[in-house]
C-alpha positions as CSV (number, residue, x, y, z in Angstrom):
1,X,121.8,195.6,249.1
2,X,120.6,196.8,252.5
3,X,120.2,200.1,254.0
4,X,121.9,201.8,250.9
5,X,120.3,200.1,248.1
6,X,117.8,198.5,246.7
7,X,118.8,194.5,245.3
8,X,117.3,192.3,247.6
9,X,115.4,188.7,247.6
10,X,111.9,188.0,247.6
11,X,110.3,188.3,250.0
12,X,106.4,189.8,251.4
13,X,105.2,191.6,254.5
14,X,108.0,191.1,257.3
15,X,110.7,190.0,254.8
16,X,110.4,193.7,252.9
17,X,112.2,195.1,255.9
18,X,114.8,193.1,255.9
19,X,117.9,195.0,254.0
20,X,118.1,191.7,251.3
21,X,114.6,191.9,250.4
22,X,114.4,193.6,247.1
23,X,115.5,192.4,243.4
24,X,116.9,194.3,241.2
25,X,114.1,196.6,240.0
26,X,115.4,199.1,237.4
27,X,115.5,202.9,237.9
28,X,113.3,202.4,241.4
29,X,116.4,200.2,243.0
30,X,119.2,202.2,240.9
31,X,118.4,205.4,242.9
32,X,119.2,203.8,246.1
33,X,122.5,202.3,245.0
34,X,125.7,204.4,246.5
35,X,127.4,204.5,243.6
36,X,124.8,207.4,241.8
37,X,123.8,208.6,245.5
38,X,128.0,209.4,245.5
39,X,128.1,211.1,242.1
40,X,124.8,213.6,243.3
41,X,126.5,214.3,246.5
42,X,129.8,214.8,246.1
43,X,129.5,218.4,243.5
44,X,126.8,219.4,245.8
45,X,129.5,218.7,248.7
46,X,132.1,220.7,246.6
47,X,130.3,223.7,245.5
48,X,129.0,224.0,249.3
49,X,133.0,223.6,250.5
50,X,133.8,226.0,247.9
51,X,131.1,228.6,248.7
52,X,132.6,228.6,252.2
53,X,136.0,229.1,250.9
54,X,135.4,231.9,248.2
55,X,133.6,233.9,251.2
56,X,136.7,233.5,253.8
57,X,136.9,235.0,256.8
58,X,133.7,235.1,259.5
59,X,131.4,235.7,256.7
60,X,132.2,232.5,254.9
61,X,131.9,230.3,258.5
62,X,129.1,232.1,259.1
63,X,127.8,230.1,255.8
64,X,128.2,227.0,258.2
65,X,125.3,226.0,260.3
66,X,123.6,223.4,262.4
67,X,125.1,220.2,263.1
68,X,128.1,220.5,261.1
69,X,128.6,223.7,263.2
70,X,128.4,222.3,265.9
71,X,130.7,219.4,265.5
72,X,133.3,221.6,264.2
73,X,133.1,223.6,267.3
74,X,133.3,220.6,269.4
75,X,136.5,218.9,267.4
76,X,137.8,222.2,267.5
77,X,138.4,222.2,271.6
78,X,141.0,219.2,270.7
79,X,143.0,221.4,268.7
80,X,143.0,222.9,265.2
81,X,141.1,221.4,263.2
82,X,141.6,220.9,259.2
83,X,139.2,222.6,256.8
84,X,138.6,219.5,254.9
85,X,138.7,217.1,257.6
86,X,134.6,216.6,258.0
87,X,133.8,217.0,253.9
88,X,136.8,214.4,253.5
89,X,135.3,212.0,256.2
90,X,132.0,212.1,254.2
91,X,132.9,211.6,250.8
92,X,135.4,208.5,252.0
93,X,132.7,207.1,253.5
94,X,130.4,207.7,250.4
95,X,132.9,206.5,248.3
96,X,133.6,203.2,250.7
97,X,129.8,202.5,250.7
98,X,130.0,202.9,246.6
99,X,133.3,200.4,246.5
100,X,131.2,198.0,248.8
101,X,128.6,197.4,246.4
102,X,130.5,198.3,243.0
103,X,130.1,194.8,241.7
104,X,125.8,195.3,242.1
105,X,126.3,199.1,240.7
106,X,123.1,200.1,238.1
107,X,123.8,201.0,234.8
108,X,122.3,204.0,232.9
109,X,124.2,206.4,235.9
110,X,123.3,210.1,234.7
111,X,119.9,209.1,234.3
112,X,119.8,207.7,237.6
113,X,121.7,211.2,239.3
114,X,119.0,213.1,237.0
115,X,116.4,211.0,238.1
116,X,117.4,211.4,242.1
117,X,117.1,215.1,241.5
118,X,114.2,215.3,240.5
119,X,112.8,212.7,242.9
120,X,114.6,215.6,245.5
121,X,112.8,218.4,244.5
122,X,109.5,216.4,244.4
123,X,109.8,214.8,248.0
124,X,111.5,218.2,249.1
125,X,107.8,220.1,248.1
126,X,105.6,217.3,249.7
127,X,107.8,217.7,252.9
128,X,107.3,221.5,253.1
129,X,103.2,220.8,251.9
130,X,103.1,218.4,255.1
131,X,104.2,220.7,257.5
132,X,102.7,224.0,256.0
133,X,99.4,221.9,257.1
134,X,100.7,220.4,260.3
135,X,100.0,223.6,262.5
136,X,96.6,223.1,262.5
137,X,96.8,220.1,263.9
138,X,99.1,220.9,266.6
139,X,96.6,223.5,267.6
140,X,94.0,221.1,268.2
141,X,96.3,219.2,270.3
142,X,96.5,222.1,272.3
143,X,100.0,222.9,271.3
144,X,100.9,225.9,269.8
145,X,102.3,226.0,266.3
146,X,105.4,227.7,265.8
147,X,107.7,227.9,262.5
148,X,110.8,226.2,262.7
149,X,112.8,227.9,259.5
150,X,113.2,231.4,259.1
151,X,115.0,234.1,256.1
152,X,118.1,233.0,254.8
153,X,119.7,234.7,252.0
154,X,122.9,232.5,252.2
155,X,121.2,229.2,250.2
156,X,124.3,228.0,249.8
157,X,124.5,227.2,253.7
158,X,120.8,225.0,252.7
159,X,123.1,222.4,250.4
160,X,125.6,222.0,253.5
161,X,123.4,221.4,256.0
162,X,121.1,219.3,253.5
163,X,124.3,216.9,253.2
164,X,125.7,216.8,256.9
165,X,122.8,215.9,258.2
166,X,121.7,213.8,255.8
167,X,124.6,211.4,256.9
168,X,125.1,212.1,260.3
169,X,121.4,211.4,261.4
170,X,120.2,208.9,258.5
171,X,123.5,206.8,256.7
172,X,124.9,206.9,260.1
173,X,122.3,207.5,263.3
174,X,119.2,205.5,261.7
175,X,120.7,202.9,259.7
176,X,123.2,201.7,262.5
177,X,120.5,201.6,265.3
178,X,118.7,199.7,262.7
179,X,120.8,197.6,262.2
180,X,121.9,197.2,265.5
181,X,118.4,196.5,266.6
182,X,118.1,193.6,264.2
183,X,121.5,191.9,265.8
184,X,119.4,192.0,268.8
185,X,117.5,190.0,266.8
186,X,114.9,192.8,266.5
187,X,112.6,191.7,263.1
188,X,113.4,194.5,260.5
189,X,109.6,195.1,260.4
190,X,109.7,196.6,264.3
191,X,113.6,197.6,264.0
192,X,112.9,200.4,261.5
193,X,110.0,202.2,262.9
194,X,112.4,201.9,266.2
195,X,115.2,203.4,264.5
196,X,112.8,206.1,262.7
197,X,111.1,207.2,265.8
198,X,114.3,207.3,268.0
199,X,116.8,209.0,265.1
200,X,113.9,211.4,264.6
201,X,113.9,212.3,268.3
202,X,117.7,213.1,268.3
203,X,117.3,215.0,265.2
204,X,114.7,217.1,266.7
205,X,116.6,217.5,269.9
206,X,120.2,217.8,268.5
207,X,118.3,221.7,266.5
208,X,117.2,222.6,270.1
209,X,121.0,222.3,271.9
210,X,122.8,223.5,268.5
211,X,121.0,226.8,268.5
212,X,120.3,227.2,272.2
213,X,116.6,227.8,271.8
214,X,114.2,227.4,273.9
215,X,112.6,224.1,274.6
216,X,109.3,224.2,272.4
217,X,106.6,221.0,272.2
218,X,105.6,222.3,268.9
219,X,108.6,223.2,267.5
220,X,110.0,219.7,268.8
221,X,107.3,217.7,267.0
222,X,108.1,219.8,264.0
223,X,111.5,218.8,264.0
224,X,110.9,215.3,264.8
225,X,108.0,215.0,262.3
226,X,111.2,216.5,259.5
227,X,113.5,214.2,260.5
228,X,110.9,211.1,260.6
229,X,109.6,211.7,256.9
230,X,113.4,211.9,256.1
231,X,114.1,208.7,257.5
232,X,111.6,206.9,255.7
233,X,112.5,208.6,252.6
234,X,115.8,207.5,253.2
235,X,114.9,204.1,253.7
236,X,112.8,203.8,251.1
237,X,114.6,206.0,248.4
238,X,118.0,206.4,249.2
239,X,120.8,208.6,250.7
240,X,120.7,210.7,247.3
241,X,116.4,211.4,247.1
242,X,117.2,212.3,251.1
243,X,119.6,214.9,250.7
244,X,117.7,216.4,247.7
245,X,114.8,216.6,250.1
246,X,116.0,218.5,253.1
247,X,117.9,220.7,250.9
248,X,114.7,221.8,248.5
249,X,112.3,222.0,252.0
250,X,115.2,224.0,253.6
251,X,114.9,226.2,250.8
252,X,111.5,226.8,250.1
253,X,111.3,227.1,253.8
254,X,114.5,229.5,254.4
255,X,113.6,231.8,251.3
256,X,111.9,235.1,252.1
C-alpha cells in the first residue's frame, strides 16, 4: 500500500519499513487506506472553507492561519488568486491517492471514518499530555520553556490548519523525502527516521518565518518535537488519525 496505507507483504525488522510490508490487517490497515482518510477530510475541509466564507470580508481571512496563510500570500504576488484553488488542489490529490488504490479499498467505511476519529482525538490528547510535560525537560537542558499555542476563540481556523498542514508537511514533505531517500537506495528502516527528523525541522522552522517570531531553541524543539510525533503518527496511522491529531492538540492547546 505504501506511505498511505497499510496492505503490505511479510516481512520483520527492516522489511516493516518498507511501504509493501504489511497484509491486510482489518480495521488497523483500513484506517490508513485513502479512500476513508478522503471521506474524514474532505467535510472537515468543507465546513472549514465554508466557515471562511460565511465570515467574508477581513474577519473571515483572518480565520486563515499558518502555512496555508502563508502560501496564499505568496501565490497571491503572481496574481489573483482563486478562493478554491488550494482546498481544490487538496481534495484532487486526496481523491487521486483514493482512485490509486480503489481496487485494495477496506470495506466496513463508516466504521473505519468513525474509528479514525476517535483514534484523532485519542492521539490528539497524548500529543498535548507529551508536551504539557516536555518543559521540564527543556529546563534541565538549560533551555527555557516557552508555550507555543496561545487563545483562540476562532476553532474553526484549528480544522484548517489541522488539514493544510497535515498534507503539506506529512502526504507531501515526509512521504516524498522518504521515498526519495529509498531511490537513493536508502533502506526504509534509516529513510524514515531521515525523513521524520528533517520534515520535522521544516515544520518547526516554516511556524518561526510564517509568524515572524523570534528565533526560540525551546520553542523550536517544541515545534519540531509536534511535527516529529505527527510524522510517525502519520506513518504509522494514516493521513486521517494525523489530521485528527493536530486539530484536537490545536484545540485543547488554543482554547482558553
Amino acid at each position: 500500500m505504501g506511505l498511505m496505507g497499510g496492505y503490505r507483504t511479510p516481512g520483520w525488522f527492516a522489511s516493516y519499513w518498507h511501504p509493501e510490508y504489511r497484509r491486510p490487517a482489518g480495521y488497523l490497515a483500513a484506517v490508513r487506506h485513502p479512500w476513508p482518510c478522503l471521506v474524514f477530510i474532505i467535510p472537515l475541509l468543507a465546513a472549514y472553507e465554508l466557515g471562511v466564507w460565511r465570515m467574508s470580508g477581513p474577519l473571515g481571512e483572518s480565520l486563515r492561519a499558518g502555512v496555508e496563510l502563508w502560501l496564499r500570500e505568496w501565490l497571491a504576488q503572481a496574481g489573483s488568486l482563486p478562493p478554491l484553488l488550494i482546498p481544490a488542489a487538496v481534495g484532487g490529490l486526496l481523491v487521486a491517492l483514493a482512485m490509486w488504490k480503489w481496487s485494495e479499498r477496506p470495506e466496513g467505511l463508516f466504521t473505519t471514518v468513525f474509528g479514525i476519529a476517535l483514534e484523532g482525538v485519542i492521539f490528539g490528547l497524548v500529543l498535548w499530555t507529551i508536551c504539557l510535560n516536555a518543559p521540564p525537560i527543556l529546563d534541565k537542558l538549560g533551555l527555557v520553556s516557552s508555550s507555543i499555542g496561545g487563545p483562540n476563540p476562532q476553532l474553526v481556523t484549528y480544522v484548517g490548519v489541522g488539514i493544510y498542514e497535515e498534507v503539506i508537511f506529512r502526504l507531501i514533505g515526509f512521504a516524498l523525502l522518504a521515498r526519495l531517500l529509498n531511490a537513493a537506495l536508502v533502506p526504509w528502516i534509516v529513510a524514515v527516521p531521515i525523513a521524520v527528523v528533517v520534515s520535522a525541522a521544516f515544520f518547526a522552522l516554516a511556524h518561526h518565518f510564517v509568524q515572524t517570531d523570534p528565533f526560540v531553541p525551546s520553542v523550536f524543539l517544541m515545534r519540531a518535537l509536534v511535527g516529529a510525533y505527527c510524522a510517525v503518527l502519520f506513518w504509522l496511522r494514516g493521513l486521517g488519525v494525523a489530521v485528527g491529531a493536530h486539530i484536537v492538540y490545536d484545540i485543547v492547546v488554543g482554547t482558553p
